[in-house]
KEPA-569502 format. One line per 2 residues: number of its first residue (from 1); their letters; for each residue x, y, z of C-alpha. Coordinates in steps of 0.1 Angstrom, whole numbers, padded with zeros to 4 digits. Layout:
NUM = A = X:Y:Z  ...
//
This chain:
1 = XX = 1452:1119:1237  1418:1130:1218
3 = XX = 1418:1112:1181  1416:1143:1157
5 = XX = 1389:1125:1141  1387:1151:1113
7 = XX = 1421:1145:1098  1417:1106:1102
9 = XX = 1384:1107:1080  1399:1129:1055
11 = XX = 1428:1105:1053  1411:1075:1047
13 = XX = 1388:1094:1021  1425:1098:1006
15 = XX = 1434:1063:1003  1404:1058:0991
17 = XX = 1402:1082:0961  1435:1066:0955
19 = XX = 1417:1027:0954  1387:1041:0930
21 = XX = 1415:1054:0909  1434:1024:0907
23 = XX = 1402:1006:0900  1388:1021:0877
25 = XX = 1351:1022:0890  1336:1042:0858
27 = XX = 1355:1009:0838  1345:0984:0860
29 = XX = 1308:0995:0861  1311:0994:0823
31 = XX = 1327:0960:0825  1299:0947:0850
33 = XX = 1266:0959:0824  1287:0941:0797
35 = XX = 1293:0910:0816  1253:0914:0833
37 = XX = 1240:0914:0791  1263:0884:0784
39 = XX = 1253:0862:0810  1215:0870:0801
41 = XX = 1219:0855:0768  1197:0825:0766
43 = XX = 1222:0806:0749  1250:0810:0776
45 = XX = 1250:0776:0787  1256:0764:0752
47 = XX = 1292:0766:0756  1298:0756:0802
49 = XX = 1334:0771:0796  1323:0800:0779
51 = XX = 1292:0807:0805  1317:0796:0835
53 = XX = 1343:0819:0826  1315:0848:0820
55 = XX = 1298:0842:0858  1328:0841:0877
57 = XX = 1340:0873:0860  1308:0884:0868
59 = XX = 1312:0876:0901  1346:0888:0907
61 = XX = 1336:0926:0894  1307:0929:0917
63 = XX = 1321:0918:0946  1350:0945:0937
65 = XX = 1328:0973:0933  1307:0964:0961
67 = XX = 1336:0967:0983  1347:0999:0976
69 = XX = 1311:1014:0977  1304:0995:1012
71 = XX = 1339:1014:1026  1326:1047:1011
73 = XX = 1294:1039:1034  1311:1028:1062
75 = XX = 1333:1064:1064  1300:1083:1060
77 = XX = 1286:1069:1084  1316:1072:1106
79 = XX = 1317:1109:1101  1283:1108:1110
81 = XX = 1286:1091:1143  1318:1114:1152
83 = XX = 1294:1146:1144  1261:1134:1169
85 = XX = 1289:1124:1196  1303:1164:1194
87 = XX = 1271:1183:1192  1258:1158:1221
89 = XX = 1289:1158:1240  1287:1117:1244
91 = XX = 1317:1103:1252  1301:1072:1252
93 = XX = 1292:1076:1212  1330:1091:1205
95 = XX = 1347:1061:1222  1324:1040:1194
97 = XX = 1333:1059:1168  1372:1055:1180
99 = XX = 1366:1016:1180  1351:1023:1144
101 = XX = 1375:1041:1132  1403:1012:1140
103 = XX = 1382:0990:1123  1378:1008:1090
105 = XX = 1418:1024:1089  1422:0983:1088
107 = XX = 1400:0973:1062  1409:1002:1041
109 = XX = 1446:0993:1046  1436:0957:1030
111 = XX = 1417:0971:1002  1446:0993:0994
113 = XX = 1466:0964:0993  1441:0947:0968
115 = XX = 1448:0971:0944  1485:0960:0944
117 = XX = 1475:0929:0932  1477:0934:0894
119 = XX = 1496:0906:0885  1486:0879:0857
121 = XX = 1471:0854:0878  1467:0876:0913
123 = XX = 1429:0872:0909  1424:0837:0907
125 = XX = 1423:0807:0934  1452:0794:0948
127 = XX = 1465:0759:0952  1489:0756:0981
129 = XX = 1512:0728:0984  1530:0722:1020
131 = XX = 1565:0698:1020  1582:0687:1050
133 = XX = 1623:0695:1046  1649:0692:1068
135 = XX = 1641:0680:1102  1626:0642:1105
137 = XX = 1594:0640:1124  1601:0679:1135
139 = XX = 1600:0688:1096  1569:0667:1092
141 = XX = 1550:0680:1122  1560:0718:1113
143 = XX = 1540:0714:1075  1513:0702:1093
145 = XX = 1513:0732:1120  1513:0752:1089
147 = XX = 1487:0736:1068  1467:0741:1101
149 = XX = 1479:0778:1099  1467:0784:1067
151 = XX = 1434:0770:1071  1427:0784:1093
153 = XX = 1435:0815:1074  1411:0810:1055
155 = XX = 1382:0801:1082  1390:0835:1095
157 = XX = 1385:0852:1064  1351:0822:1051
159 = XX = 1371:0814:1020  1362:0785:1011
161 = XX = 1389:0756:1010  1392:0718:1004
163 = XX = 1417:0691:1008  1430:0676:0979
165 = XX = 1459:0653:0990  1473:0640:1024
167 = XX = 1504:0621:1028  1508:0617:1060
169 = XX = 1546:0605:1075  1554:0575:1100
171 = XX = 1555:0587:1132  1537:0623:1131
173 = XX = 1527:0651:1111  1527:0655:1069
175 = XX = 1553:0649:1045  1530:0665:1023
177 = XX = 1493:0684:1016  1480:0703:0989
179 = XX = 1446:0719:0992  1428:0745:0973
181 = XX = 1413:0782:0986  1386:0788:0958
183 = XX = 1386:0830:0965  1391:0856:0936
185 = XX = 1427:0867:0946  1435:0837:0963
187 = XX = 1464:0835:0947  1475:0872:0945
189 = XX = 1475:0872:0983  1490:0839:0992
191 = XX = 1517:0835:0967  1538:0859:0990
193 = XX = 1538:0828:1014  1559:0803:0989
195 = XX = 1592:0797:1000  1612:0780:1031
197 = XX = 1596:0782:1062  1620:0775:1094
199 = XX = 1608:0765:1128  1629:0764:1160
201 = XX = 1619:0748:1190  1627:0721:1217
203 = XX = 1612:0693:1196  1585:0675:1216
205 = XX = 1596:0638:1198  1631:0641:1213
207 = XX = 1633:0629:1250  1661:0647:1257
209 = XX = 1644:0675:1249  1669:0697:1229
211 = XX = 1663:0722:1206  1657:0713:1171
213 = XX = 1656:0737:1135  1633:0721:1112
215 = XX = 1620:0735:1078  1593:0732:1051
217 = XX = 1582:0742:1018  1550:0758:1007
219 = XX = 1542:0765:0968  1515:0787:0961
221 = XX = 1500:0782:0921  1474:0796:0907
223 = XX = 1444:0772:0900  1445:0771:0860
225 = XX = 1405:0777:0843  1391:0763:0814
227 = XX = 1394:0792:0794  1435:0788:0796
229 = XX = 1452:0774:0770  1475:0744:0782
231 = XX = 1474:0708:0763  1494:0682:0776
233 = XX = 1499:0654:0750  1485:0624:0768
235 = XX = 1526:0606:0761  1537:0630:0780
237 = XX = 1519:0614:0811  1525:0587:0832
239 = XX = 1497:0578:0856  1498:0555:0885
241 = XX = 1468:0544:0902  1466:0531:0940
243 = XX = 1442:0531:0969  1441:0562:0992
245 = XX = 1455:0558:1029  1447:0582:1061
247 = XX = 1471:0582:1089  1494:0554:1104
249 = XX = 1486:0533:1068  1444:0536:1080
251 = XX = 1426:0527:1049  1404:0556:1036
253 = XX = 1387:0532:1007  1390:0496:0991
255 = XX = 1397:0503:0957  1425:0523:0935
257 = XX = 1410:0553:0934  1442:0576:0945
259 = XX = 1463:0589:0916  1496:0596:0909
261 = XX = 1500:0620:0876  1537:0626:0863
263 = XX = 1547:0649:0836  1576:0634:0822
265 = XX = 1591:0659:0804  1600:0680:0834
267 = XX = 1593:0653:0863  1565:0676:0878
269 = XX = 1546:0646:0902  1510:0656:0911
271 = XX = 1491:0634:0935  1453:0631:0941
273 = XX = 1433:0605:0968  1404:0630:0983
275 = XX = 1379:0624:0957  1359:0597:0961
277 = XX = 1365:0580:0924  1393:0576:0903
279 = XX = 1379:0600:0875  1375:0626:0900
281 = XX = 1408:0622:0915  1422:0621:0879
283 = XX = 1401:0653:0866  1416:0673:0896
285 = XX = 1452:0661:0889  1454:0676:0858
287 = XX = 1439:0709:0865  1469:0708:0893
289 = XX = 1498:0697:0869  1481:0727:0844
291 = XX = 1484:0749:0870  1522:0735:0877
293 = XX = 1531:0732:0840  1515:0772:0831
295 = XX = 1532:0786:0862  1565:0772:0850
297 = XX = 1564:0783:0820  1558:0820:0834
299 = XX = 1584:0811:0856  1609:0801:0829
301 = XX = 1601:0826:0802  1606:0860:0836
303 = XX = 1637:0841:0837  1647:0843:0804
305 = XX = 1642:0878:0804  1665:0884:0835
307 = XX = 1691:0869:0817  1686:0888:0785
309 = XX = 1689:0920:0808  1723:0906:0825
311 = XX = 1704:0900:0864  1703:0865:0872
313 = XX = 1700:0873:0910  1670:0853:0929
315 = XX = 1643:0873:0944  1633:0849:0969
317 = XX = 1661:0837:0995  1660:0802:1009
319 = XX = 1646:0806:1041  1619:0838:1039
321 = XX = 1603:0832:1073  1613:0817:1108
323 = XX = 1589:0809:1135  1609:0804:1168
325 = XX = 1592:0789:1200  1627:0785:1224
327 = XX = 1644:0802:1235  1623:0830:1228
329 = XX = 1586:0838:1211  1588:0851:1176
331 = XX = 1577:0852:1140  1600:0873:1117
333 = XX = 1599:0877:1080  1633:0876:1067
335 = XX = 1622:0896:1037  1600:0926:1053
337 = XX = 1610:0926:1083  1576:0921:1098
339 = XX = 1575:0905:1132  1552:0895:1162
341 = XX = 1558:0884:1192  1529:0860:1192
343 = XX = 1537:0824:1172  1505:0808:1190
345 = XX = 1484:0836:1171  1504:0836:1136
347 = XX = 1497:0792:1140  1461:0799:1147
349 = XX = 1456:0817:1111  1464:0859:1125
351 = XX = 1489:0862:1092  1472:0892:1075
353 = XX = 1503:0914:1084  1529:0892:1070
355 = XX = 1506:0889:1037  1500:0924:1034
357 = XX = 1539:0936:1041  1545:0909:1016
359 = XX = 1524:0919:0986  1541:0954:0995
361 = XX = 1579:0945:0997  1567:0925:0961
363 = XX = 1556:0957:0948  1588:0975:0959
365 = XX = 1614:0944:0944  1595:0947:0910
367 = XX = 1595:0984:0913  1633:0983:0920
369 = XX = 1642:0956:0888  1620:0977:0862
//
């Protein structure tokens, strides 16, 4: 069947008249010569939280405008390509312009799901923490299929990422990881993944080999900036020092350089070993427990407002996604409804169409409370 070109193109010009509008372009062009005069001051560097906070807005609202103004482009040229292959009559040209069309009606599609992310903190970097649950060695080897998941997630996409803490458990796998994706709307995108994640399978550590349900956790915070306010009185911190271990107890370094940072009042444990000092591995513990502590407060104050309004219902379920290898292939969101038949690609990082119906069913359950 012939691709009606013409009503595809006007579509996506649609969508993305809708994208300008929901950005704002004339105010984010406005906000960008602001920002451009500010970090041209000669004193900027006077004040390094000030001037930080200044460049990474910067940042942020170029790399926004530039990709709406690269997609406007792209459909140009499209509709360019589509007219040389009619007048010409070269299939060979329309069958590119088919393959180009897939590719933009997919970016635009994630750009219209950028604009959904309007949410305090949907902008900044993400901190993603992985848990093993249920399951023994099953459990443990699952968060480490999933850490593996989502970087390489992030490979896919060249957001940068680093490891901040490994504990690894006795036999195989990760009781535990948290690492860092350092991408403006890090956060909005990935904090649809927090939740319980259920795997079933015939476990490759039993040798009878029967079919085992194991879970994991994953919590998604945002990673907290200097410019947000957040003390934490220094009594209401207990810090434990030891030295960092790799797997099966293999010593990464000689020295007490891993830290353990608990906030007593609410118990919140933050651990740190990937730096290579003690300073380091304390500085990055407590931009963490910030980021912990800021969420929770968020967290607890959304509550509170439920309650005042007499719905104390959760909005996330215990278990949101299952990944089942036996006795069938599948990946089904229990909250969406999105599916694939392909775990082997969802574990290699292809989880765009989960994130995406995610940030949309979000949309939908906050649409649906207000």
């Amino acid at each position: 069947m012939a691709v009606d070109f013409e009503t595809e193109i006007k579509h996506l010009r649609t969508t993305m008249g809708s994208v300008r509008d929901v950005t704002d372009v004339p105010a984010l062009e406005a906000q960008i010569a602001e920002l451009e005069q500010q970090a041209a001051a000669p004193d900027l560097w006077d004040d390094p939280d000030k001037a930080q906070g200044v460049t990474s807005a910067l940042s942020r609202a170029n790399s926004e405008l530039e990709r709406i103004q690269s997609m406007d482009a792209r459909i140009d040229d499209l509709e360019a390509l589509v007219e040389l292959g009619t007048e010409e009559r070269d299939a060979d040209t329309l069958t590119e312009a088919e393959a180009e069309l897939a590719k933009i009606r997919k970016a635009v599609g994630q750009l219209e799901v950028r604009t959904l992310l309007s949410g305090e903190y949907d902008e900044r970097a993400a901190v993603v923490t992985i848990r093993a649950g249920a399951g023994g060695v099953d459990a443990a080897d699952f968060a480490e299929m999933l850490m593996r998941m989502y970087l390489r997630w992030a490979e896919r996409h060249g957001y940068p990422t680093k490891v901040m803490d490994t504990s690894y458990a006795e036999e195989a796998g990760l009781k535990s990881a948290t690492f860092e994706v350092n991408v403006p709307y890090a956060y909005g995108n990935l904090s649809v993944e927090g939740g319980t994640h259920r795997l079933v399978r015939i476990s490759p550590f039993d040798n009878q080999g029967r079919r085992q349900t194991s879970f994991a956790a994953v919590e998604v915070i945002p990673l907290i900036e200097g410019t947000d306010s957040i003390e934490i009185p220094e009594n209401e911190l207990k810090i434990d020092v030891f030295r960092s271990s790799g797997p099966g107890g293999q010593s990464v370094n000689t020295t007490d350089s891993a830290v353990r940072m608990t906030h007593i009042p609410t118990g919140i444990v933050v651990s740190m070993q990937n730096e290579k000092s003690q300073i380091q591995n304390r500085a990055a513990a407590l931009r963490v427990m910030q980021s912990r502590l800021l969420l929770a407060k968020r967290a607890e104050e959304a509550a509170e407002r439920k309650e005042l309004a007499g719905d104390v219902k959760a909005t996330w379920g215990d278990q949101m996604r299952s990944y089942v290898l036996n006795p069938y292939q599948m990946v089904k969101d229990l909250r969406t409804e999105q599916e694939t038949g392909n775990p082997s690609a969802v574990f290699d990082g292809e989880i765009d169409s989960f994130i995406e119906a995610g940030i949309r069913w979000r949309i939908e359950q906050a649409k649906a409370e207000a």
